[in-house]
N, C-alpha and C positions, 0 to 999 in steps of 0.2 A: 785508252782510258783518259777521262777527262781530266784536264788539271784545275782542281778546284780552286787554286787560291785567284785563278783567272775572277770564276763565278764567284769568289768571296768578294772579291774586291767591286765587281756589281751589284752587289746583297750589298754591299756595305753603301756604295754610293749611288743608291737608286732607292724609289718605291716601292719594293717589291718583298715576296715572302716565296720562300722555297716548298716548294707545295712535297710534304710526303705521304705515300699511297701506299697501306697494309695492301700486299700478296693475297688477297682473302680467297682467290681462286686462280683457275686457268684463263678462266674468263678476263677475269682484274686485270695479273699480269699479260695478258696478250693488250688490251685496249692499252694501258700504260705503254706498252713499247708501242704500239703504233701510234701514240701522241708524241712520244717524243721523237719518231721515224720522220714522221708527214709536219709537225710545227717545230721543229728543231728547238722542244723547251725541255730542259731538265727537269728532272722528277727523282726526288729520290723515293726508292722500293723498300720500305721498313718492314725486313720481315724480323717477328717477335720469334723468339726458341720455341715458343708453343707452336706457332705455325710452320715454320721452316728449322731447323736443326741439323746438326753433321750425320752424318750415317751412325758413327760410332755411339750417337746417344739416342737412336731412336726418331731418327728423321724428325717428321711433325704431322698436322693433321689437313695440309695445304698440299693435294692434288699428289700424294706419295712423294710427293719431291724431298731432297737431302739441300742443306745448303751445297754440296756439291753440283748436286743437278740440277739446281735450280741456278745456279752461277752460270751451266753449261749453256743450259736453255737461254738466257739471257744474254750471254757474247755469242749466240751462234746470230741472233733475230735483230739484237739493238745495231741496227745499223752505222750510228753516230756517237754510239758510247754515252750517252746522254741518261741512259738511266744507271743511275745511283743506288748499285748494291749497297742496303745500309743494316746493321745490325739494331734491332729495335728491343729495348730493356734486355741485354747480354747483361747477364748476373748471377747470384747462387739462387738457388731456387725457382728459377725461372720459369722451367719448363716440366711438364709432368712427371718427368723421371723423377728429378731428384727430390719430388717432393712425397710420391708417393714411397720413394726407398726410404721416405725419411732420413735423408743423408745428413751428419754433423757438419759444421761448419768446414771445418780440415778439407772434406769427399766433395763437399757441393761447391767449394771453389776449385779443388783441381778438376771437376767435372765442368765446371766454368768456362775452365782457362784451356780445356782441350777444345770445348767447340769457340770459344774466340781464336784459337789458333787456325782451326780450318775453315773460319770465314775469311781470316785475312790471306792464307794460301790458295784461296776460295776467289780471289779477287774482292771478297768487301771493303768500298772503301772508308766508310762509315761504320761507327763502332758505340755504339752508346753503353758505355759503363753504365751501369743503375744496380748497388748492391744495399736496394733500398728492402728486399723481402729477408723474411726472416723466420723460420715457421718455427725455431724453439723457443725463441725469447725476444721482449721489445731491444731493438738496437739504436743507438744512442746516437746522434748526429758525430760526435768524433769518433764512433766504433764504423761509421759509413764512410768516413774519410779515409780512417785507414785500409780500407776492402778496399777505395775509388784508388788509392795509390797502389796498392798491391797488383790489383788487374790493369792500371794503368801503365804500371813497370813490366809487368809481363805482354802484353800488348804490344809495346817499342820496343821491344827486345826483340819478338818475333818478327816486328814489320821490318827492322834494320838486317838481322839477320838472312831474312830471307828477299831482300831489296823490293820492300811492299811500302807504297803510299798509303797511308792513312793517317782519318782523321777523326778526333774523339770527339764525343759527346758525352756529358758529366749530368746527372741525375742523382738526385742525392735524398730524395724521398718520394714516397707513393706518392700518387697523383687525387690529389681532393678540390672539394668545392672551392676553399679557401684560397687566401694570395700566400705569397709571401712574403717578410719582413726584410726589408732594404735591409736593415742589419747583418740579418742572416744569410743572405746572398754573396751582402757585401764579406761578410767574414770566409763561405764557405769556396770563394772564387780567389779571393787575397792567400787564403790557404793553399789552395790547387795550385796558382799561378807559382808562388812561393817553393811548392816540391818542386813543379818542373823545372824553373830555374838551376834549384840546387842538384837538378840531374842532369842538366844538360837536356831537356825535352819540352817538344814542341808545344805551345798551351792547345787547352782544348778551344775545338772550333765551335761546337755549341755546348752552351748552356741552357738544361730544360728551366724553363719557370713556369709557378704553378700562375694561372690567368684565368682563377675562377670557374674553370670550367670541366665538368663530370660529365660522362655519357652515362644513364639510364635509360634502358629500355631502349626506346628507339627516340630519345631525344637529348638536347645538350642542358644540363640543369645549370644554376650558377650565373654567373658575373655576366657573360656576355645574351645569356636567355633572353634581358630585357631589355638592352641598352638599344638606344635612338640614333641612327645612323649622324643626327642634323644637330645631335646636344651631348655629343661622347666626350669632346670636350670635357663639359663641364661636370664630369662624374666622375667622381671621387675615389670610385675603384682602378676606374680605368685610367685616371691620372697614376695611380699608385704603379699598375703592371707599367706603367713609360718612362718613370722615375727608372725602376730595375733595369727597363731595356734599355737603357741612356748608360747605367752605370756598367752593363755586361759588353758593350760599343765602347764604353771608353779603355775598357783591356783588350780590346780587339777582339773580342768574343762577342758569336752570333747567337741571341736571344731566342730561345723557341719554345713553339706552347706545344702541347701536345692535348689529347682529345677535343678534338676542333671540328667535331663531325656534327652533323643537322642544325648549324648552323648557315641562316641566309645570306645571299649575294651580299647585300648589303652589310652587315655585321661582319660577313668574313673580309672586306672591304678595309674594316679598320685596323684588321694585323699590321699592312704596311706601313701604316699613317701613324702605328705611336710604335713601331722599328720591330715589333715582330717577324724576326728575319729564318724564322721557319716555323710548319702548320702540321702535324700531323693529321690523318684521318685515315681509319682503318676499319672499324663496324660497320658504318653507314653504307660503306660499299658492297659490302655481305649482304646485307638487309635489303640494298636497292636490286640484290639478282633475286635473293628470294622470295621477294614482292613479286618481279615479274613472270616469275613462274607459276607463284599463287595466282595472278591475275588473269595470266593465261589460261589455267586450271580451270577458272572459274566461267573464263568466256567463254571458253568452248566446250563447259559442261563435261568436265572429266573427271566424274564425280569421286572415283572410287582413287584413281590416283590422286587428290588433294588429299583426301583422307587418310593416303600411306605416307605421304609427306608430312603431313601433320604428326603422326603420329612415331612417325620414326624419329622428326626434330623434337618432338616431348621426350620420346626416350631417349635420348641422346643426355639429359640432365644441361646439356648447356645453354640453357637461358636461365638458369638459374643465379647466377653473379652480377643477372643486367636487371634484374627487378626490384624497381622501390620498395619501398617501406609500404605496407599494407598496398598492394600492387591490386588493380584492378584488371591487369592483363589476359585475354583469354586464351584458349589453348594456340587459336588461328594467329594470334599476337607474338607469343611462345614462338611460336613456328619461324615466325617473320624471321624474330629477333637472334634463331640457333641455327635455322635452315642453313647454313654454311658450313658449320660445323662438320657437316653429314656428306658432305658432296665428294667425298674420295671411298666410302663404305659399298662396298660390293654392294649392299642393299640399294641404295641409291643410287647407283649406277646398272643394276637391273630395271629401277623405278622410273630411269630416265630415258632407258630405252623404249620402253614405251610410251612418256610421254611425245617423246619424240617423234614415234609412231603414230600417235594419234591425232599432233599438230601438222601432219605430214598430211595428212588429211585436209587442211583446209589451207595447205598452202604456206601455212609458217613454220621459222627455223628457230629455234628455241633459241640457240649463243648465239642469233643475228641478232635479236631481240632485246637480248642482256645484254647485250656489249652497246649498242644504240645508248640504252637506258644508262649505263656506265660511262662514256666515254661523255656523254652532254652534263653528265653531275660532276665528274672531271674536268671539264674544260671550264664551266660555270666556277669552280674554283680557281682553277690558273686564272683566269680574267678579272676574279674578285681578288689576288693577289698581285694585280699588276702588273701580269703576262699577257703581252698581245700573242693574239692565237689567230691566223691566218682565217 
């Protein structure tokens, strides 16, 4: 296992951004581990409860894997330990269960704190506290503080207990277009720093900050949509997110954006440049296999199978959360943006039998295809972040 405070200490005194890569398939995680096999660059693997989860709550909807087996899968293949099992928004409500049981606060933190338990027995070394959801009522920035210590205490207790490294990540609200107020970082990180002291516990290693930026649909909306590779300097937003990332460096804390997906080389260029010292991105990689699939579909005239695909990612309901405000999206859009969702359902795995079958036909391999198309959108990232890549 890696020792991160080595890689901290180059995030801290270098150009660079720690690139993390949403699980969004088998596809995903197989190219992620063969980047960091063949260019020996870390990545961290953020998988969300919705997509990866423990057995005991209902796995997730990413290739039937448990965080168990998806742990297994990952130290059997990663040959250099270089990919970064990391827990992406672990909270109450997070994940489908508890929100459809309608769980009270009491249930959906002990439901919490058993699958934070079996990520870190799990080998997660990454752990993002986020007890930013809340399905009965608005929760108040100091009602999120005390959930961020409660799981935060439970967390260190089980890593010591069972002689587990890890390392937190602190999220302290949803994720919106807007920044945030140097104030309010500055008060809600003086606060964190502040308990773990008085507990004897390690501070956390990143802090999410909000950097303007929302995934819609299949694009990035917000702060960084516009900004000029050659005048970011002198913008005013972006002066604002480098004030926070200066102030979360001077506690020794690594700054990180999260939704940082369809954004270009160049823009994602500027993370490193005002100390955005980690990148999430996790849709767009969904999106970029579901494309080639549609593409495929369409090249080789395989009429009737686009059309199940189509319609099985409409039924699926999940491109519903990614659509603007009066969305002009159409169903083949739809598709793009859920086609992921879908790719562990017996139906789609009947679906894909045959596509497979039909590209067999002229000679192409469907996951040679996707993974090509994933591993050049991944590296074009590591390389806009500062990673030389062989």
């Amino acid at each position: 296992m890696i020792n991160f405070n080595i890689l901290k200490e180059e995030l801290l005194n270098s150009s660079k951004t720690l690139l993390g890569v949403g699980p969004m398939s088998k596809n995903c995680v197989d190219v992620v581990i063969e980047i960091c096999n063949t260019h020996l660059i870390p990545i961290q693997l953020i998988a969300s409860r919705r997509q990866i989860d423990s057995k005991s709550n209902g796995g997730g909807y990413v290739n039937s894997w448990s965080t168990e087996t998806l742990s297994d899968y990952i130290n059997k293949y990663d040959k250099n330990n270089l990919v970064l099992l990391s827990r992406d928004h672990g909270g109450p409500w997070q994940n489908y269960t508890e929100v459809d049981r309608e769980l009270d606060l009491h249930d959906a933190m002990e439901s919490c704190k058993k699958s934070f338990e079996i990520d870190i027995l799990s080998d997660f070394q990454f752990i993002h506290v986020d007890p930013s959801v809340d399905i009965n009522s608005a929760v108040s920035n100091i009602d999120i503080l005390e959930r961020v210590y409660d799981l935060y205490s439970f967390c260190i207790d089980i890593a010591k207990t069972n002689n587990k490294d890890i390392y937190i990540e602190i999220g302290t609200e949803e994720q919106i277009e807007g920044l945030n107020e140097y104030s309010e970082v500055e008060h809600n990180i003086n606060s964190i720093v502040n308990f773990c002291k008085q507990n004897s516990y390690q501070d956390p290693t990143f802090y999410v900050v909000q950097n303007g930026s929302k995934v819609k649909e299949a694009e990035n909306t917000g702060v960084f949509q516009n900004v000029d590779i050659d005048t970011y300097e002198n913008d005013e937003k972006i002066s604002q997110i480098k004030e926070i990332t200066e102030l979360c460096l001077s506690y020794g804390i690594l700054p990180k954006a999260h939704n940082s997906d369809y954004l270009p080389y160049d823009t994602s260029s500027i993370y490193p440049k005002i100390n955005l010292k980690g990148g999430n991105i996790a849709p767009e990689f969904g999106v970029i296999e579901s494309k080639v699939l549609i593409n495929l579909l369409k090249q080789f005239r395989l009429d009737s199978e686009l059309d199940e695909f189509v319609q099985l990612s409409i039924n699926s309901g999940k491109w519903i959360k990614w659509m603007k405000e009066k969305s002009k999206a159409s169903d083949l859009d739809k598709a793009i943006i859920s086609g992921h969702y879908i790719f562990s359902l017996p139906e789609f795995n009947e679906l894909k039998d045959k596509i497979v079958l039909g590209l067999s036909a002229h000679k192409v391999d469907l996951d040679t295809e996707i993974k090509k198309a994933l591993n050049d959108s991944i590296v074009n990232y590591l390389k806009a972040y500062g990673w030389v890549v062989s």
